[in-house]
mmCIF file as Biopython writes it, N, C-alpha, C and O atoms, coordinates in Angstrom:
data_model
#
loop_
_atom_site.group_PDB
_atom_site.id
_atom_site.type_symbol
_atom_site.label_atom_id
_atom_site.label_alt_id
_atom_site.label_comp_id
_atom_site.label_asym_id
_atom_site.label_entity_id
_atom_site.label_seq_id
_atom_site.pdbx_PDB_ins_code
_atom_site.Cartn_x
_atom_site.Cartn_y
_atom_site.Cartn_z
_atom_site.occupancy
_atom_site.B_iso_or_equiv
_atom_site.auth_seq_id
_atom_site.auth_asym_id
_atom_site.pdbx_PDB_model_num
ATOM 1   N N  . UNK A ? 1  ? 110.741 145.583 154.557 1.0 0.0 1  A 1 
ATOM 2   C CA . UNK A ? 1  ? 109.675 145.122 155.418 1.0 0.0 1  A 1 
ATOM 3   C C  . UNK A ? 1  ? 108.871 144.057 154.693 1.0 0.0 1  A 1 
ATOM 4   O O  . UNK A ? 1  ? 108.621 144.065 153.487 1.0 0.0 1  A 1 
ATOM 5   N N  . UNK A ? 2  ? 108.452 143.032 155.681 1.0 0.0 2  A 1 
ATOM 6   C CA . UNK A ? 2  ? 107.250 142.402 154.753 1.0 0.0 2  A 1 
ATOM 7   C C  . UNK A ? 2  ? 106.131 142.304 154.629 1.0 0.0 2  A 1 
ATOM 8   O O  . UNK A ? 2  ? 105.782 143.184 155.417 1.0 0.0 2  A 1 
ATOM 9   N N  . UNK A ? 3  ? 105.201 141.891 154.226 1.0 0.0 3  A 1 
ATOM 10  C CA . UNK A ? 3  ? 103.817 142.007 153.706 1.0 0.0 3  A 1 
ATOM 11  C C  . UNK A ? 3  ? 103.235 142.498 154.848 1.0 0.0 3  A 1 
ATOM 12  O O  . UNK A ? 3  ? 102.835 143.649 155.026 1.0 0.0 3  A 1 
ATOM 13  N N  . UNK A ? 4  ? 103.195 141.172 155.949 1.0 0.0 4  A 1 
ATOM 14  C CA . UNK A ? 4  ? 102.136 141.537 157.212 1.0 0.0 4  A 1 
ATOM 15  C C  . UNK A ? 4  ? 102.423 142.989 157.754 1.0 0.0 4  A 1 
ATOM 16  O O  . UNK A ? 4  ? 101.614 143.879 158.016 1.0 0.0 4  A 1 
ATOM 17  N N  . UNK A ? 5  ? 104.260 142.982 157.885 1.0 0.0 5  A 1 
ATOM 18  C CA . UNK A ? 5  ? 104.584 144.338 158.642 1.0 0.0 5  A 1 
ATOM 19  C C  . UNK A ? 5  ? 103.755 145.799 158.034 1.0 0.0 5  A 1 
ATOM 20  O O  . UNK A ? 5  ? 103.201 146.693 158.673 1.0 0.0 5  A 1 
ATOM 21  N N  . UNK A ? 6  ? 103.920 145.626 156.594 1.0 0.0 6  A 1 
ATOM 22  C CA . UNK A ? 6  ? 103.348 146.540 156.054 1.0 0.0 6  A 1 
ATOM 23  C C  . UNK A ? 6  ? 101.974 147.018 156.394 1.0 0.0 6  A 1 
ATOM 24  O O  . UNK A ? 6  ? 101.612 148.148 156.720 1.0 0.0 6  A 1 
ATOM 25  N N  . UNK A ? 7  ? 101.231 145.831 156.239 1.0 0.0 7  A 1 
ATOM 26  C CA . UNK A ? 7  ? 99.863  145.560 156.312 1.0 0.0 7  A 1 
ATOM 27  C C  . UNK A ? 7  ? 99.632  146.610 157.648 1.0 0.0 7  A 1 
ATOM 28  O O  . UNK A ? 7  ? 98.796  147.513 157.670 1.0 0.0 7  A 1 
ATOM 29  N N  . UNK A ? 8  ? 100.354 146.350 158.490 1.0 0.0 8  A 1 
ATOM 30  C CA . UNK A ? 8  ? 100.114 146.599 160.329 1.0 0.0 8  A 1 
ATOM 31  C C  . UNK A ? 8  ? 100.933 147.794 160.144 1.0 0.0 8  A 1 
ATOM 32  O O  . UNK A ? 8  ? 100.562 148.451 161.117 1.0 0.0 8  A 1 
ATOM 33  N N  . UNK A ? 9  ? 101.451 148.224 159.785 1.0 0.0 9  A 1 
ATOM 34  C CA . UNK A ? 9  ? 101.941 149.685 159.652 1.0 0.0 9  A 1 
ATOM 35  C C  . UNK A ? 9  ? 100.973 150.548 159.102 1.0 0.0 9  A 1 
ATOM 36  O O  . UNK A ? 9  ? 101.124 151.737 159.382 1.0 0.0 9  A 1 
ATOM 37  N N  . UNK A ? 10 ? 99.834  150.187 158.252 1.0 0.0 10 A 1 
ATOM 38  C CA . UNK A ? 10 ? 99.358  150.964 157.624 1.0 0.0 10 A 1 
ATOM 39  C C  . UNK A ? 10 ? 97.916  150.567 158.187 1.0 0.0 10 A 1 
ATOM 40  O O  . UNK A ? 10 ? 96.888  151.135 157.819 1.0 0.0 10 A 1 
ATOM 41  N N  . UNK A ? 11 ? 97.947  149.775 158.901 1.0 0.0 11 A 1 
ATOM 42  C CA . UNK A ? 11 ? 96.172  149.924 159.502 1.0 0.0 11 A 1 
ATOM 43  C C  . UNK A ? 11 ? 96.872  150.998 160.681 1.0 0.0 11 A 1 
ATOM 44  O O  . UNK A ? 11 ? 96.690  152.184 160.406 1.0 0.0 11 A 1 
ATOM 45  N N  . UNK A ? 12 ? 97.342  150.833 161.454 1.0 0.0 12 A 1 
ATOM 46  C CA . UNK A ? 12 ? 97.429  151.712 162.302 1.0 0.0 12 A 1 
ATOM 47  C C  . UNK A ? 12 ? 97.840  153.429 161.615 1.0 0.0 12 A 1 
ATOM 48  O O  . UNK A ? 12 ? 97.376  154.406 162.204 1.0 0.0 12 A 1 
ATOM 49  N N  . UNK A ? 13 ? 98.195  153.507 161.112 1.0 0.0 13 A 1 
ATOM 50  C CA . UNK A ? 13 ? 98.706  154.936 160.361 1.0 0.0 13 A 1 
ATOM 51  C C  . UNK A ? 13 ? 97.280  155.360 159.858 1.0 0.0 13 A 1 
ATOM 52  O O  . UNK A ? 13 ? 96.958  156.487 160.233 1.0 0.0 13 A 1 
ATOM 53  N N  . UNK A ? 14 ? 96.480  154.784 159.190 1.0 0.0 14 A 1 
ATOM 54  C CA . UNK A ? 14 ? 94.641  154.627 158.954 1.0 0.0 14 A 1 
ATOM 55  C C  . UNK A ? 14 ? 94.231  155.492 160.727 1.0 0.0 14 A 1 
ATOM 56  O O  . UNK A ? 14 ? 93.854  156.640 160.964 1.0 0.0 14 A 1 
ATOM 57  N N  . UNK A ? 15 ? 94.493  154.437 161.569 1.0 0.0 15 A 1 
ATOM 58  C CA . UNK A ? 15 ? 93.746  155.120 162.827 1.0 0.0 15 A 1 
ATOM 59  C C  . UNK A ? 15 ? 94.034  155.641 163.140 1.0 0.0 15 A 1 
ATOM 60  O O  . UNK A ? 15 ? 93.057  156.324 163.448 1.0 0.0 15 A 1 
ATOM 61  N N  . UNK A ? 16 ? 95.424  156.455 163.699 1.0 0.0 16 A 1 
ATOM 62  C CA . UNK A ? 16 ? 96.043  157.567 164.001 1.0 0.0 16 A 1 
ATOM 63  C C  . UNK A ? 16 ? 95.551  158.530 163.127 1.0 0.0 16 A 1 
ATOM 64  O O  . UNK A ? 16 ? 94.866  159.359 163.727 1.0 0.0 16 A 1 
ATOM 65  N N  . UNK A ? 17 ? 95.670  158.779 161.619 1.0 0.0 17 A 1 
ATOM 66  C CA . UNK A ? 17 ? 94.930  160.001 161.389 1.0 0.0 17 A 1 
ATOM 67  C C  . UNK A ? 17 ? 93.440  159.685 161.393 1.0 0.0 17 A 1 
ATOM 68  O O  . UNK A ? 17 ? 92.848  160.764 161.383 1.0 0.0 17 A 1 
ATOM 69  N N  . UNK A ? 18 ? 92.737  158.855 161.402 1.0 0.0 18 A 1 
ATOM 70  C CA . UNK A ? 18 ? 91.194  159.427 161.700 1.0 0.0 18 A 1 
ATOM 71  C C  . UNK A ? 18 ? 91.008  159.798 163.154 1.0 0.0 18 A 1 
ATOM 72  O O  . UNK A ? 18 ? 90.039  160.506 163.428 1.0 0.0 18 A 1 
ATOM 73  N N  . UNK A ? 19 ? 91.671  159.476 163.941 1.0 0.0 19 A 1 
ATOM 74  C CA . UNK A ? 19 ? 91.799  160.203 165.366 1.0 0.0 19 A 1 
ATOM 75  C C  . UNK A ? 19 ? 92.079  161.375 165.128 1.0 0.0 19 A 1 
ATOM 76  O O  . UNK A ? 19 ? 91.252  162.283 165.214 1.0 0.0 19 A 1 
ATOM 77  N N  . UNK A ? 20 ? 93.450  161.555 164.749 1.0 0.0 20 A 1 
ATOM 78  C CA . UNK A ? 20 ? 93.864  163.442 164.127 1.0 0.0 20 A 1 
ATOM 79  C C  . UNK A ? 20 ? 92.275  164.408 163.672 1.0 0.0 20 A 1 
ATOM 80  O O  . UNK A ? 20 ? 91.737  165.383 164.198 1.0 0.0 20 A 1 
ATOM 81  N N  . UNK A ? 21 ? 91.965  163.658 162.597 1.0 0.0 21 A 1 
ATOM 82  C CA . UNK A ? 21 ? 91.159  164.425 162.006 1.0 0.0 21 A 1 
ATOM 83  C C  . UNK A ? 21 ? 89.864  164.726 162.533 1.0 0.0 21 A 1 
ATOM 84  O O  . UNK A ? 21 ? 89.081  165.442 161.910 1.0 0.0 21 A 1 
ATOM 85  N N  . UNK A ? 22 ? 89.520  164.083 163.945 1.0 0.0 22 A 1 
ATOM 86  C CA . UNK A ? 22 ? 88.528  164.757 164.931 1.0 0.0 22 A 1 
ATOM 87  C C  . UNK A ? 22 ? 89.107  165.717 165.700 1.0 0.0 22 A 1 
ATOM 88  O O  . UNK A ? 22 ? 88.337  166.219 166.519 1.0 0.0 22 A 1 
ATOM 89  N N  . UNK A ? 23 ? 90.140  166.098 165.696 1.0 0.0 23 A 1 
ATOM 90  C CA . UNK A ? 23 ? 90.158  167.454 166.047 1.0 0.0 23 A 1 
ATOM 91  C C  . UNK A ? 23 ? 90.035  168.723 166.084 1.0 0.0 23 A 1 
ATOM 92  O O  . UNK A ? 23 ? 89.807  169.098 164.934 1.0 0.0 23 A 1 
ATOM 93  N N  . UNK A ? 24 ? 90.067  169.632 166.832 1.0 0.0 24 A 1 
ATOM 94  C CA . UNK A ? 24 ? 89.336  170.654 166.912 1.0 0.0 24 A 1 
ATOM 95  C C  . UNK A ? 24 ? 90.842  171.902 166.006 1.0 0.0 24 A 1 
ATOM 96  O O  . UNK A ? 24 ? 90.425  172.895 165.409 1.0 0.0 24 A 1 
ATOM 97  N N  . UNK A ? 25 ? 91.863  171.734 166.034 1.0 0.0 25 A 1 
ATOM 98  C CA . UNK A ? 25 ? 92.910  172.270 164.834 1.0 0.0 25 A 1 
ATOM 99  C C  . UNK A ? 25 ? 92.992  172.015 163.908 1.0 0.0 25 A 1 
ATOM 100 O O  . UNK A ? 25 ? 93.237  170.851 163.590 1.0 0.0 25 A 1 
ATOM 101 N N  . UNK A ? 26 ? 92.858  172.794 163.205 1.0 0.0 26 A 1 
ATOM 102 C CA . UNK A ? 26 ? 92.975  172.475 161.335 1.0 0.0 26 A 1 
ATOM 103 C C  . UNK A ? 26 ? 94.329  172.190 161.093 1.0 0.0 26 A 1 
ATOM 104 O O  . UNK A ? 26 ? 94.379  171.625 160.001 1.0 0.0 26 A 1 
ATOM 105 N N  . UNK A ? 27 ? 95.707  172.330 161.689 1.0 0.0 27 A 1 
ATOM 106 C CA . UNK A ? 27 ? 97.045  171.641 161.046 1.0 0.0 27 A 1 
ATOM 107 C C  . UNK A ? 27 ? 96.740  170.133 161.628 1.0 0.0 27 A 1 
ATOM 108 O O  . UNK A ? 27 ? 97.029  169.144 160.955 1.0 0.0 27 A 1 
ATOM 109 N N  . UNK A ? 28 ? 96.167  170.035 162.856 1.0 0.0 28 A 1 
ATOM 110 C CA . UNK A ? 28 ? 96.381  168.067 163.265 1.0 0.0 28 A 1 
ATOM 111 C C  . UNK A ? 28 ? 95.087  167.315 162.410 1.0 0.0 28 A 1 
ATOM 112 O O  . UNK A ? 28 ? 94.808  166.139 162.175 1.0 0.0 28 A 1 
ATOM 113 N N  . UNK A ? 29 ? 94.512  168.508 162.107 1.0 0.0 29 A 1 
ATOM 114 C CA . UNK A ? 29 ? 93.399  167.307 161.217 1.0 0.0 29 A 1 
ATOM 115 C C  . UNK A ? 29 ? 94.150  166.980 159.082 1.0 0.0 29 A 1 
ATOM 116 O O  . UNK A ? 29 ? 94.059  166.089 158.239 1.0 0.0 29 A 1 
ATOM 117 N N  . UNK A ? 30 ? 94.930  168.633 159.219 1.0 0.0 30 A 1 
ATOM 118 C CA . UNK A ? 30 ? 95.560  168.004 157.823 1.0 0.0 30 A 1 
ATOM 119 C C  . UNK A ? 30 ? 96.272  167.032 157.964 1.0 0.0 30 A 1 
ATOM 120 O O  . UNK A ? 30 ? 95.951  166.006 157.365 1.0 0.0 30 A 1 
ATOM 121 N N  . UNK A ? 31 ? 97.604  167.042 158.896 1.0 0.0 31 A 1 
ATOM 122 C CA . UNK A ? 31 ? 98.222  166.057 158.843 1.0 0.0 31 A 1 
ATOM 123 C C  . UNK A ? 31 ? 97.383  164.412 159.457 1.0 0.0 31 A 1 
ATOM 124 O O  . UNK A ? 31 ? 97.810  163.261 159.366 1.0 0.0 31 A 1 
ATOM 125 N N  . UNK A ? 32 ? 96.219  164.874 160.003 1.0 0.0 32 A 1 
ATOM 126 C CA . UNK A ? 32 ? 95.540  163.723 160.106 1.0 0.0 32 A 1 
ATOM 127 C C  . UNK A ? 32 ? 95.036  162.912 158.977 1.0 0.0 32 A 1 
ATOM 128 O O  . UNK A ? 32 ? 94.919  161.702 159.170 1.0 0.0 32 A 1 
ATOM 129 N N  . UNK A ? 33 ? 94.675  163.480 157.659 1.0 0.0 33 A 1 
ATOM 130 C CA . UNK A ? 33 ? 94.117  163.368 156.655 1.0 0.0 33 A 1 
ATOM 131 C C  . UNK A ? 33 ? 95.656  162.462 155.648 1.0 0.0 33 A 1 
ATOM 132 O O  . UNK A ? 33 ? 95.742  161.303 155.242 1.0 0.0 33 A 1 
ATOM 133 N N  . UNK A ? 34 ? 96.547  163.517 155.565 1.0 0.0 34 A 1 
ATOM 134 C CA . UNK A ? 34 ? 97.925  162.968 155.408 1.0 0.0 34 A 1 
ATOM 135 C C  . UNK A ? 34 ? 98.370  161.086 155.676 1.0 0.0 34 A 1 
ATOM 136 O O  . UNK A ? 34 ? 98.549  160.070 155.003 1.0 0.0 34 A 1 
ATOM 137 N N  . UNK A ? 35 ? 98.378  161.594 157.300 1.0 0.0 35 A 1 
ATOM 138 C CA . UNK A ? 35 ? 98.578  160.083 157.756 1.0 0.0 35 A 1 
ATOM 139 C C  . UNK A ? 35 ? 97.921  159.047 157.209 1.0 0.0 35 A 1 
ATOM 140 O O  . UNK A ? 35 ? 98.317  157.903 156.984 1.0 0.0 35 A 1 
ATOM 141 N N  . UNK A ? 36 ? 96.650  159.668 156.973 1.0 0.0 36 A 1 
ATOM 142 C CA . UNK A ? 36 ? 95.269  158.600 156.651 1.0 0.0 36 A 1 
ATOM 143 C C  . UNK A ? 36 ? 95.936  157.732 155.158 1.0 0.0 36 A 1 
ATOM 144 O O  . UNK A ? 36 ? 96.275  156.559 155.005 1.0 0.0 36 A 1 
ATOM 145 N N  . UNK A ? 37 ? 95.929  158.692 154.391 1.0 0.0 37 A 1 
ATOM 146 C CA . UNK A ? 37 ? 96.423  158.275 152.800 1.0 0.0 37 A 1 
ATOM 147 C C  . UNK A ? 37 ? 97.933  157.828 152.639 1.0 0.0 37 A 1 
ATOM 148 O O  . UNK A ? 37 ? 98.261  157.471 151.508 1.0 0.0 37 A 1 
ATOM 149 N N  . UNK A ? 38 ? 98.960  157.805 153.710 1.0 0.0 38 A 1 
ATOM 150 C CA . UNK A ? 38 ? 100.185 157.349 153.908 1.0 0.0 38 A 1 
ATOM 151 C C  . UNK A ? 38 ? 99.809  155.790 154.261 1.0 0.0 38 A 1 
ATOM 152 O O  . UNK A ? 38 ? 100.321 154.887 153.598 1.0 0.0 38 A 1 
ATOM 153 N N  . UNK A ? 39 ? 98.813  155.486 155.427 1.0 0.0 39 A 1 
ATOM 154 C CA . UNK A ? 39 ? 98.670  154.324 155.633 1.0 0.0 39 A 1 
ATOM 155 C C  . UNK A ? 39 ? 97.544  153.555 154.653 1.0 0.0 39 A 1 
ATOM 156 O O  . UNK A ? 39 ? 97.468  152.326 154.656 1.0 0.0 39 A 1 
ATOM 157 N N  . UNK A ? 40 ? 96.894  154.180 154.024 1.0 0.0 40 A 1 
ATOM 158 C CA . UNK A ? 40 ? 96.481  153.392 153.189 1.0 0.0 40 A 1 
ATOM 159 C C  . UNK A ? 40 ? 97.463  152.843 151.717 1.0 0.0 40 A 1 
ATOM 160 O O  . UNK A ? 40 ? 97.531  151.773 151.114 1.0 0.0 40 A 1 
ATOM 161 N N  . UNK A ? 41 ? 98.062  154.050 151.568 1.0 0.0 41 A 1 
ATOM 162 C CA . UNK A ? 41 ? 99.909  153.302 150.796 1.0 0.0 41 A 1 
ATOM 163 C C  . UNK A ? 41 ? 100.344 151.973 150.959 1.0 0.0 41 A 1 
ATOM 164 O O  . UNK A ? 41 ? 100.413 151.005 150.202 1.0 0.0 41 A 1 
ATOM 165 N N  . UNK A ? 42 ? 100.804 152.307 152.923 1.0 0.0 42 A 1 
ATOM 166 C CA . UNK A ? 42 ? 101.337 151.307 152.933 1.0 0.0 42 A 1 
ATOM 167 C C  . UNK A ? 42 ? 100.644 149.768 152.868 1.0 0.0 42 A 1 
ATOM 168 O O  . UNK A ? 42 ? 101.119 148.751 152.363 1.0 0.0 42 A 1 
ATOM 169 N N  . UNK A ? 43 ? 99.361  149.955 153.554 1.0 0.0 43 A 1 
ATOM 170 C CA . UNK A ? 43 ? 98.602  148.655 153.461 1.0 0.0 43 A 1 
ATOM 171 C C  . UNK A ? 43 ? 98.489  147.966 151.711 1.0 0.0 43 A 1 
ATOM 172 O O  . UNK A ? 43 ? 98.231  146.763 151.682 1.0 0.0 43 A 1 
ATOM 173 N N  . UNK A ? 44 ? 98.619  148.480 150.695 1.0 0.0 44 A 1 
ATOM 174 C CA . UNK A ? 44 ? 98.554  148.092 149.730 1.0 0.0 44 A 1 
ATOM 175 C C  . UNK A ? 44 ? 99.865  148.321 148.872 1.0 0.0 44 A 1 
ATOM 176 O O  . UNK A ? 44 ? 99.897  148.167 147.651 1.0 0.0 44 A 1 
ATOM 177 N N  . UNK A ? 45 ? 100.748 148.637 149.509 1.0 0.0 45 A 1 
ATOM 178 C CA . UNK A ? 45 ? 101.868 148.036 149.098 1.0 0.0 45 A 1 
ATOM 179 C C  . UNK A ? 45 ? 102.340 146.675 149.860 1.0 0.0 45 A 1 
ATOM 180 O O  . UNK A ? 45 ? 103.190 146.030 149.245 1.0 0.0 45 A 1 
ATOM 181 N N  . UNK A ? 46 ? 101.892 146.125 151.163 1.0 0.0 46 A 1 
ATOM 182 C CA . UNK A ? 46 ? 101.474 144.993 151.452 1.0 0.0 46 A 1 
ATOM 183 C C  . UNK A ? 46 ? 101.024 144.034 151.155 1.0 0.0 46 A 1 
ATOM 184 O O  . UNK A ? 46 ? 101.528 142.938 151.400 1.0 0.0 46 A 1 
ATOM 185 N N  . UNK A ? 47 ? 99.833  144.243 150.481 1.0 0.0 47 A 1 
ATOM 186 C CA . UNK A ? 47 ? 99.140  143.205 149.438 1.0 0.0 47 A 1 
ATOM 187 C C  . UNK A ? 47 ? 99.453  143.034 148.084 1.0 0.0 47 A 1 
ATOM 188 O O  . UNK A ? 47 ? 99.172  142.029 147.430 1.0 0.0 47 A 1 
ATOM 189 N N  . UNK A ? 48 ? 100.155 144.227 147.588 1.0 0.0 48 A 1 
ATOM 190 C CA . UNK A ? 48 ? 101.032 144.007 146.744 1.0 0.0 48 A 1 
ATOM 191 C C  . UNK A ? 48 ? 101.993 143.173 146.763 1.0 0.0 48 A 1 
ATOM 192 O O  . UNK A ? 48 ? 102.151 142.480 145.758 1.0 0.0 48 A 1 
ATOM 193 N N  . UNK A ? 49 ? 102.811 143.026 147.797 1.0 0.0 49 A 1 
ATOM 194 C CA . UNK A ? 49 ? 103.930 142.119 148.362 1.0 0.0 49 A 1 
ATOM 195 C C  . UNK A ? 49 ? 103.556 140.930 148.133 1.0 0.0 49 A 1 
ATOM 196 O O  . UNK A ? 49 ? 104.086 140.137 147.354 1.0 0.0 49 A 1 
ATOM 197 N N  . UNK A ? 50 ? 102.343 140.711 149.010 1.0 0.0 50 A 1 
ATOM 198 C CA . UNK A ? 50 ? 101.479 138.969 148.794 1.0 0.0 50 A 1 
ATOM 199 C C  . UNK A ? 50 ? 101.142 138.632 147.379 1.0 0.0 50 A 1 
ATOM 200 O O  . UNK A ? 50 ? 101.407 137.534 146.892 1.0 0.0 50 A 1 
ATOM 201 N N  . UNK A ? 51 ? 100.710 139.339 146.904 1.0 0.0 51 A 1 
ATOM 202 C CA . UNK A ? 51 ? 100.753 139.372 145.376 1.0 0.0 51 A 1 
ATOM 203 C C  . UNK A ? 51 ? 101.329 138.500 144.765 1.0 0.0 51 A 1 
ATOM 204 O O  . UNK A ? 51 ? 100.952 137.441 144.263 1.0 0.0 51 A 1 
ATOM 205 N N  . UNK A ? 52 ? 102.575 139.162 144.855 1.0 0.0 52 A 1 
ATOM 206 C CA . UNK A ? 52 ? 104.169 138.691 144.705 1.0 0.0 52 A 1 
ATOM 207 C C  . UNK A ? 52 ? 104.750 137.733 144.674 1.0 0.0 52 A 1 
ATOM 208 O O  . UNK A ? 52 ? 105.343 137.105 143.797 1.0 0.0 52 A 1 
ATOM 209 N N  . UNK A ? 53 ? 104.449 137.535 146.374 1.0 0.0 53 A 1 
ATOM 210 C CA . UNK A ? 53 ? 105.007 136.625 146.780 1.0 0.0 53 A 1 
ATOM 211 C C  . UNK A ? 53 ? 104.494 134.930 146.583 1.0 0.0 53 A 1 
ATOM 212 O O  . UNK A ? 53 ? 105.072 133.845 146.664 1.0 0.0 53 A 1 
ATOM 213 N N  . UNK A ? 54 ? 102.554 135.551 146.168 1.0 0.0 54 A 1 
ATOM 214 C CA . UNK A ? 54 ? 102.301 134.283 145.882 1.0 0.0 54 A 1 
ATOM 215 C C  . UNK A ? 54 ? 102.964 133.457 143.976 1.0 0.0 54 A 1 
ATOM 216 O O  . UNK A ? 54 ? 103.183 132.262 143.779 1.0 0.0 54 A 1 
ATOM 217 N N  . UNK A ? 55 ? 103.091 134.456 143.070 1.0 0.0 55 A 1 
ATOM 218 C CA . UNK A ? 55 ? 103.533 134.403 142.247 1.0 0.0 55 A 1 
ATOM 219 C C  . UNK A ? 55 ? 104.689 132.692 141.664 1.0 0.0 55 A 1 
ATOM 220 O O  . UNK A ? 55 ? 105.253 132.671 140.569 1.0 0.0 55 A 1 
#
């Protein structure tokens, strides 16, 4: 994948679990919490990429 894709994979994976994690179940708010720190991964393995790529 590349940078931007990343980037946009991982803002949205960010909002999907802070949505999760207003919920009223404690398994959709863990895995909400989960998602949260998956997409913040990916967004900065993104900018990592640019990094890179500006190199």
């Amino acid at each position: 994948m590349g940078e931007f894709t990343d980037k946009i994979k991982g803002a949205g994976n960010q909002v999907a679990g802070n949505l999760k994690q207003g919920s009223a179940n404690e398994r959709v708010r863990e895995e909400g919490a989960a998602q949260e720190m998956k997409g913040k991964g990916q967004e900065l393995k993104g900018k990592v990429k640019g990094v890179i790529n500006k190199l």
